[in-house]
N, C-alpha and C positions, 0 to 999 in steps of 0.2 A: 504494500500500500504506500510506505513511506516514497519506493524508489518510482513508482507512480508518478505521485507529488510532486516532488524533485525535477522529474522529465517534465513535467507539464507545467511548474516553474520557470526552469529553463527556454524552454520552449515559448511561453508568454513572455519574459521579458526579452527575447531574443526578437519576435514578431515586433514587439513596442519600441526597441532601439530600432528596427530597421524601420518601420514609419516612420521617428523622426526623421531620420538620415533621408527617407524620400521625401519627407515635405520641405526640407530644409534643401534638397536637392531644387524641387519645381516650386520652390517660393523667389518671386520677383521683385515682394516690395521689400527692402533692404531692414528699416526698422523693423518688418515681422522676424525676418532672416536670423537678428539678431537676439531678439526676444526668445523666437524660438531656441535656438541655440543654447543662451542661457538658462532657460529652463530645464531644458536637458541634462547639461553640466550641473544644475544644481541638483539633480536628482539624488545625486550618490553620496554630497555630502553630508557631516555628521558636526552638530552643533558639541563643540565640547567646551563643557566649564572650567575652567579653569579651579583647582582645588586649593585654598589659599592657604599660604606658608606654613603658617603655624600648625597649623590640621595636621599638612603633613609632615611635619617636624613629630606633633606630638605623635601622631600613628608611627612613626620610624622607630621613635622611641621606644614606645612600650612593645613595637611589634613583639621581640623575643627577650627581655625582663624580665615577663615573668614565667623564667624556666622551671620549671618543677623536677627536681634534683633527683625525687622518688622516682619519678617513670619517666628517667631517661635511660635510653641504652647504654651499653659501656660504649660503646662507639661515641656516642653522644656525647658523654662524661668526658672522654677523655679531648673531644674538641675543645668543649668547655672551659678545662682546664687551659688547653693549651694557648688558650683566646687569651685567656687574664693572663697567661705568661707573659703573651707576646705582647700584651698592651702595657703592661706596666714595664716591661724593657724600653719600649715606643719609645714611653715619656720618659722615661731613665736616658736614653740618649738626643732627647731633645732637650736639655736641661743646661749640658755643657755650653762653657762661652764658645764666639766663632771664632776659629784662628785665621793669619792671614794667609795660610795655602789653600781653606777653602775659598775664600774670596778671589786671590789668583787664578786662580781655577774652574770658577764660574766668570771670570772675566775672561777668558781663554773660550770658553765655550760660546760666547756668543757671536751672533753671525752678523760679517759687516752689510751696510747698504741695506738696513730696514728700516721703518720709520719709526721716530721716536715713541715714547709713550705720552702718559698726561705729566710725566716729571718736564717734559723738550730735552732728557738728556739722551742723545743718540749714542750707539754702541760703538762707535767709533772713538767719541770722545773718554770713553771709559775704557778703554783698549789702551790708546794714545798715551792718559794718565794716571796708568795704574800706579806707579809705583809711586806716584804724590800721592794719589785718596787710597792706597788700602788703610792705612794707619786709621785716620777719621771715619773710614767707614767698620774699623772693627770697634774702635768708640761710641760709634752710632748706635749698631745693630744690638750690642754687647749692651749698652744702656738700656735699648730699649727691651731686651729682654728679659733684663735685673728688673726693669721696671713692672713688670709682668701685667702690663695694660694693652687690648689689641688699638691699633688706632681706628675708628669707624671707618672714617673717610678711605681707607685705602680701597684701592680698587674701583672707585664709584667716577664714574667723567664727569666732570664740571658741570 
């Protein structure tokens, strides 16, 4: 019955695409032409909401929180486990100050002849004078990380 259905689906909207495509073939007045077409085109779309931040912030959150320790597998268990190791390393090595080889080394990596960001400092110029700014910028970064505040603004365009 179901595969029926299905055929006779198929088969219906397949008939109704190709009507349009013939009226849209022997239609002359241009504004119809166009209407109709749109029409068409709008058939298939799908109105979607937009689901706002926090929602899903908090649904990420709790998604698996609350794990139930009794009736998990050992398989499961032993993820578990391995989750909080590797997350409390994470931050155990996000902790230390920056030295200046990584900064040399991230100056090294980047590629010339791109356009600046919202700082207007090109990668050029940071190539150029690295050996004057690494010192300031191990002060900078190193402060601000002592400081343990993120700054909002970053990231956001003018």
């Amino acid at each position: 019955m179901t595969k029926q259905y299905k055929g006779l689906l198929r088969y219906k909207k397949k008939t109704f695409d190709n009507d349009i495509i013939q009226s849209l073939v022997k239609e002359k007045n241009t504004k119809q032409f166009w209407s109709t077409l749109k029409s068409a085109s709008n058939t298939n779309t799908v109105n979607e909401q937009t689901v706002p931040v926090d929602n899903l912030l908090n649904h990420i959150n709790t998604l698996h929180s609350n794990i139930d320790e009794n009736y998990c597998t050992p398989n499961q268990k032993i993820i578990i486990d391995h989750t909080n190791i590797s997350q409390s390393n994470q931050n155990n090595c996000l902790n230390i100050p920056i030295i200046e080889s990584e900064i040399k080394k991230a100056i090294k990596k980047l590629k010339s002849k791109k356009t600046a960001g919202n700082d207007k400092i090109r990668n050029e110029m940071l190539k150029c004078g690295m050996y004057v700014i690494v010192l300031p910028l191990i002060k900078l970064f190193n402060f601000i990380l002592n400081a343990e505040e993120y700054i909002l603004t970053y990231g956001q365009k003018d």
